[in-house]
GUGUNU-202074 format. One record per residue (C-alpha): residue in three letters; z, y, x. Coordinates in steps of 0.5 Angstrom, whole numbers, m for minus. Layout:
<recs>
aa/w/v/u
ALA/Z/Y/X;
...
</recs>
This chain:
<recs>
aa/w/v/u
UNK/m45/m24/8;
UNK/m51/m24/11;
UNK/m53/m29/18;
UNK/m52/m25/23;
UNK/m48/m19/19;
UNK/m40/m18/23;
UNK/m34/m19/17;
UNK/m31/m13/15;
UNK/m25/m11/20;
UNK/m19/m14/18;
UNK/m12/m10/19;
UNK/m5/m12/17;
UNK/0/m7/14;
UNK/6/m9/16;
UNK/13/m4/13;
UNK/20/m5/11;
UNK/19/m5/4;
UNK/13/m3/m1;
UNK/18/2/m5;
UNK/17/10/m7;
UNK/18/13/0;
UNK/14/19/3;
UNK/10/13/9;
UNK/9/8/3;
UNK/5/13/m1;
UNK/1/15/5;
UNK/m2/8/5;
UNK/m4/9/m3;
UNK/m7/15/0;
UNK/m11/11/6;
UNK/m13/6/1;
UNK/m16/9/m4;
UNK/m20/12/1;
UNK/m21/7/7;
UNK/m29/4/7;
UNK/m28/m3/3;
UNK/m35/m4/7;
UNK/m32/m4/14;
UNK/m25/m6/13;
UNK/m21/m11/10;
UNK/m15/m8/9;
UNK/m8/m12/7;
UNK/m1/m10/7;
UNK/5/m15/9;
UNK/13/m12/8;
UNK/19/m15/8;
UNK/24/m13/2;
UNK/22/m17/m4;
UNK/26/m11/m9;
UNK/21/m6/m5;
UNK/15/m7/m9;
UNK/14/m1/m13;
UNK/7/0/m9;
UNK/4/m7/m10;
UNK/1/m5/m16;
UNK/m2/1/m13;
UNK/m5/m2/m7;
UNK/m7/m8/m11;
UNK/m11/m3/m15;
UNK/m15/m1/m10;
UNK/m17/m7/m7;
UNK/m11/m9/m2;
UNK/m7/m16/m3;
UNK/0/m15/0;
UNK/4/m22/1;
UNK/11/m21/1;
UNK/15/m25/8;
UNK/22/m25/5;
UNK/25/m22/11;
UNK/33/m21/9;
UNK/34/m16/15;
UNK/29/m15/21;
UNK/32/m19/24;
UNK/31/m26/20;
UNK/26/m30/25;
UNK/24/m33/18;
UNK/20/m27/16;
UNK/17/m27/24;
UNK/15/m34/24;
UNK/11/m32/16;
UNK/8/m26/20;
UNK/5/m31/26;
UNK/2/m35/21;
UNK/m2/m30/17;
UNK/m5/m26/22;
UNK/m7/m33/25;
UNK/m9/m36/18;
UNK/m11/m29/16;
UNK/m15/m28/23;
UNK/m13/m21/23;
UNK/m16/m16/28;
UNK/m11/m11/28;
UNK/m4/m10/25;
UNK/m1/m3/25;
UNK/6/m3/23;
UNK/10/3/19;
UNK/17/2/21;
UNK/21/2/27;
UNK/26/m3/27;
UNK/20/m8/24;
UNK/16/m6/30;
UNK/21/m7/35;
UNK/22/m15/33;
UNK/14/m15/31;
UNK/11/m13/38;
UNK/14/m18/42;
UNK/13/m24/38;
UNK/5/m22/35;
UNK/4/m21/44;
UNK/6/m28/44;
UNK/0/m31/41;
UNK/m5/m34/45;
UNK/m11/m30/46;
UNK/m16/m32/40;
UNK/m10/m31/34;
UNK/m7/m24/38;
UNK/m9/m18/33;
UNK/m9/m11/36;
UNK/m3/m7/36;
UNK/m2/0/33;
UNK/5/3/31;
UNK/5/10/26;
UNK/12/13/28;
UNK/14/18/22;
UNK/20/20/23;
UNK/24/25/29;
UNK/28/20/33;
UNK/35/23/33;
UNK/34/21/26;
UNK/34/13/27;
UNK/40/9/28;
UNK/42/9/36;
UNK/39/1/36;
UNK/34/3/32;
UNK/33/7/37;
UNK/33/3/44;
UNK/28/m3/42;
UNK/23/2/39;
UNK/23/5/46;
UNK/23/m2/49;
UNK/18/m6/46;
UNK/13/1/44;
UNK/10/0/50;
UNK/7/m7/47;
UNK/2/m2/42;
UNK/m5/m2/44;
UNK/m5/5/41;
UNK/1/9/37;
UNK/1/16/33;
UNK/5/21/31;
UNK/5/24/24;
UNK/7/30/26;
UNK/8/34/34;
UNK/15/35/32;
UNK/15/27/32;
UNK/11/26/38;
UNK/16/31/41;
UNK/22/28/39;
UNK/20/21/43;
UNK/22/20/50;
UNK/17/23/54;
UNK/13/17/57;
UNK/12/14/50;
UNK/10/21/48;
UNK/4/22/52;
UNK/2/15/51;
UNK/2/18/43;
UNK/m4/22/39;
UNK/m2/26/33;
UNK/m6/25/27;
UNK/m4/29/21;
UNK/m3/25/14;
UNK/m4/27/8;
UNK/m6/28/1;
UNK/m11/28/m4;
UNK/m12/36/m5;
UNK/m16/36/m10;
UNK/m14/31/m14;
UNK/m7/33/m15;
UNK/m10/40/m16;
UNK/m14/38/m21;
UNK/m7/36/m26;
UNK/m4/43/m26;
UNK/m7/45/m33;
UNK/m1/39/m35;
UNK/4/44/m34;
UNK/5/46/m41;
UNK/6/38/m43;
UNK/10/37/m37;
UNK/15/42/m38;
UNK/16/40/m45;
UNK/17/32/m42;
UNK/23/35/m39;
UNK/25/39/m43;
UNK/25/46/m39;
UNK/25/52/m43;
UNK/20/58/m42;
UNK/24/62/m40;
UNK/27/57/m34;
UNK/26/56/m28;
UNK/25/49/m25;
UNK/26/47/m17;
UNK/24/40/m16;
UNK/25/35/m11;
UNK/22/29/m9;
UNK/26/25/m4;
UNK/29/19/m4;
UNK/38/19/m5;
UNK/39/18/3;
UNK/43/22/8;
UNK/38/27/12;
UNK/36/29/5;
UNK/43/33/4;
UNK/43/33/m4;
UNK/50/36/m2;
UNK/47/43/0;
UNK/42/42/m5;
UNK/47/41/m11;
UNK/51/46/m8;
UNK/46/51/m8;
UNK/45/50/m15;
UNK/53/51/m16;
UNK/52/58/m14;
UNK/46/59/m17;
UNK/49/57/m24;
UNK/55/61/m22;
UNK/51/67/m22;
UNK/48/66/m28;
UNK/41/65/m26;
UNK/36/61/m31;
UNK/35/55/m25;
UNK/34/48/m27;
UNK/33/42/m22;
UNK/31/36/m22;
UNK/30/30/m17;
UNK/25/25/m16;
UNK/28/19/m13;
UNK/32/13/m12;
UNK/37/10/m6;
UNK/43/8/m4;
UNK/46/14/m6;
UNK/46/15/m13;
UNK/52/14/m16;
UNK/55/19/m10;
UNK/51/25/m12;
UNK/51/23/m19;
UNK/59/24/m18;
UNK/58/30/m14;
UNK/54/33/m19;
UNK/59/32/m25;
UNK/65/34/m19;
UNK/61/41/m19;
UNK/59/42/m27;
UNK/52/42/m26;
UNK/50/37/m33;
UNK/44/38/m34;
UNK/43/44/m30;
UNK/41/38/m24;
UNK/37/32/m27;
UNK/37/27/m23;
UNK/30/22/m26;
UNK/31/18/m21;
UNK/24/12/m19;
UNK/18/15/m22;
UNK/11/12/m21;
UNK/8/19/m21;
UNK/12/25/m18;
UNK/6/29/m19;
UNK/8/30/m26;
UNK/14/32/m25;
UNK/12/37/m20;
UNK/7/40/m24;
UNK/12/42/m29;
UNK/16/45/m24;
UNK/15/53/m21;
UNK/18/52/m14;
UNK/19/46/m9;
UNK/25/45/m6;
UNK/27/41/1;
UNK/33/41/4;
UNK/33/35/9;
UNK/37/35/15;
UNK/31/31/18;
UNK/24/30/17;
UNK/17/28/20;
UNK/11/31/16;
UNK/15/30/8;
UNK/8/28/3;
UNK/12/30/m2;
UNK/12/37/1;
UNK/4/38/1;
UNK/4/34/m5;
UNK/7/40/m8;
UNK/3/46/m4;
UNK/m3/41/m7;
UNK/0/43/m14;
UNK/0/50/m14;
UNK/8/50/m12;
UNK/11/55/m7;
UNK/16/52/m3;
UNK/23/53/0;
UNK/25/47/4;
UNK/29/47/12;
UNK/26/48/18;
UNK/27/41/21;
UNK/21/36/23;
UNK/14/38/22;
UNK/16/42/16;
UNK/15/49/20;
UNK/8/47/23;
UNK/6/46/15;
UNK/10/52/12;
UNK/10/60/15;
UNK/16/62/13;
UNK/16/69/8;
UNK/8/66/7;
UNK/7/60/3;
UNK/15/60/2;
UNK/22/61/5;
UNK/25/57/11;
UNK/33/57/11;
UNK/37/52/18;
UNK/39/45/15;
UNK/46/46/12;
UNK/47/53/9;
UNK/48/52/1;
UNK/47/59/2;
UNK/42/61/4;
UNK/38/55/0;
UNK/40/59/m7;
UNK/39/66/m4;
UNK/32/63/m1;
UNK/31/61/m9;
UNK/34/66/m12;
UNK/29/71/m8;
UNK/23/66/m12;
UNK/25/68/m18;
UNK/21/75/m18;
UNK/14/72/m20;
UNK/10/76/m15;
UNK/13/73/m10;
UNK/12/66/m13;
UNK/6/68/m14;
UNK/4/70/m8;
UNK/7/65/m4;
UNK/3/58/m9;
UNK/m4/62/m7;
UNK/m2/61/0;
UNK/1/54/m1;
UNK/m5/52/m5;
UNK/m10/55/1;
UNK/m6/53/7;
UNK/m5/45/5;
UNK/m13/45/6;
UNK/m12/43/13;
UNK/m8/37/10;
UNK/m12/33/6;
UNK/m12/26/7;
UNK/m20/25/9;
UNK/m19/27/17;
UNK/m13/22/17;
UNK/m16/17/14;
UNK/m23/17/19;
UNK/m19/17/26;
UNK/m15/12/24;
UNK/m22/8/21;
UNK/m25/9/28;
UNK/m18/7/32;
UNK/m18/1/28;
UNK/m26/m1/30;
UNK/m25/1/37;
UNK/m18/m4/38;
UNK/m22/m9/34;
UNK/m28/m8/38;
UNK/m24/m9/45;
UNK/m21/m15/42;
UNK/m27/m19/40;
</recs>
């Protein structure tokens, strides 16, 4: 560096887990795009069996270090914390996870002066999607946060009022032309699953937890198949739900009507084989795996929960059913299978997910994180 030149703008990432989640992959995104010039940027995580991302982000010039935190609540973890933001002399640490947060914030604010880094929080989820306690310390300690944003207005609305004013939107995602580029993969990724010409294929990309209600979504497929209808499923995903809904779905017949592929390091393959993206989550922020399939030409049935109707017009780029209505999910499906529709809704997918490349997110965080280092210094 030369005399007089300032070192890159050191930020930590700090999160629960590294693992295949729609928050984690936006930090791939980020860091694929961030200005290496100007940032220095690492990633810290508590879960060692959540490092699926590791790779990922090492490979575009992030380290990450594990701090081995069994539950958030382990002081281990935050006594680990404190000493790599001292040693590592980080300017601003940006925390994704809310029950993570709530330790953090107190602790890192303890700091003497010279080691105290600037705080920035991203809430990703709607708030009644967090467990009660989850709830009260993030509201108690979010007011330790120099800056906070919100991934979509539905979650910045979702947030008591007072946190909410203090709280910008900043709308994350998705590399638009990259993931576009790969349709012509089509062909070679059907054949990968074994999906006939003939077949229509609806893909999810949610992990197995409960405000993602597979149940709906498995007996939407039930009524389909009961139908007659040439639909096929699958589901990219892992969690702590797997062996439920596996029994489910062998409860209602389903074989490999339903397929469940659990963890893959590229969801994008799968969804380029697929003809319709499907959601029926019962809590949502702004899901990356939605405008991931709106970037890969896909039309889109999905709840109307969260930040999904400020993404997805309803009878435009797809159909909009309420949350919990295996009903109206394979109706909205079935009224898909006319190719026209299909088609006509993907063209709109393709042109509306314009307004959600991952650039514009990526620049206002940069200039958030130069303006709390500056404050800082």
């Amino acid at each position: 560096m030369a005399a007089g030149q300032r070192r890159p703008i050191r930020v930590l990432w700090l999160t629960k887990g590294l693992g295949p989640g729609g928050a984690e992959r936006l930090l791939v995104s980020f860091a694929a795009n961030a200005d290496r010039d100007r940032f220095d940027i690492r990633a810290a995580y508590l879960l060692p069996w959540k490092d699926h991302l590791v790779g990922e982000l090492t490979d575009r010039g992030v380290s990450t270090r594990c701090l081995d935190g069994g539950r958030p609540g382990d002081p281990r973890w935050v006594a680990r914390l404190l000493q790599l933001v001292k040693t590592d002399s980080v300017d601003v640490v940006h925390i994704h996870s809310p029950l993570v947060a709530a330790v953090a914030r107190p602790a890192l604010r303890m700091l003497r002066r010279p080691d105290r880094p600037a705080l920035m929080g991203t809430e990703h989820n709607v708030w009644s999607s967090h467990h009660p306690a989850t709830r009260w310390a993030n509201r108690a300690t979010l007011p330790l946060e120099d800056v906070t944003i919100a991934v979509s207005d539905e979650v910045r609305a979702s947030m008591p009022a007072g946190l909410a004013r203090r709280t910008e939107v900043v709308i994350h995602g998705v590399d638009v032309d990259a993931i576009a580029g790969r349709r012509p993969e089509r062909d070679a990724a059907r054949e990968e699953l074994g999906i006939e010409p003939e077949e229509l294929l609806v893909a999810t990309v949610a992990n197995l937890r409960t405000n993602k209600d597979y149940p709906t979504l498995l007996a939407a497929a039930r009524r389909l198949a009961d139908a007659g209808e040439p639909f096929r499923f699958v589901s990219v995903g892992q969690g702590p739900l797997a062996a439920e809904l596996e029994a489910r779905r062998d409860g209602l017949n389903l074989g490999d009507r339903f397929r469940f592929l659990g963890y893959r390091p590229d969801p994008v393959r799968v969804l380029v084989a697929a003809d319709v993206f499907c959601l029926s989550s019962r809590f949502e922020g702004l899901p990356i795996a939605l405008l991931e399939a709106m970037a890969a030409g896909l039309p889109v049935v999905a709840t109307t929960v969260g930040g999904v109707p400020g993404v997805v017009a309803d009878r435009r780029e797809g159909l909009l059913v309420l949350p919990g209505d295996p009903t109206a999910l394979a109706a909205a499906l079935l009224e898909l299978r006319d190719p026209a529709v299909r088609a006509r809704c993907a063209k709109a997918a393709g042109e509306r997910v314009r307004a959600f490349g991952v650039e514009g997110a990526v620049q206002r965080q940069q200039t958030l994180y130069e303006t709390l280092a500056e404050r800082r210094r």
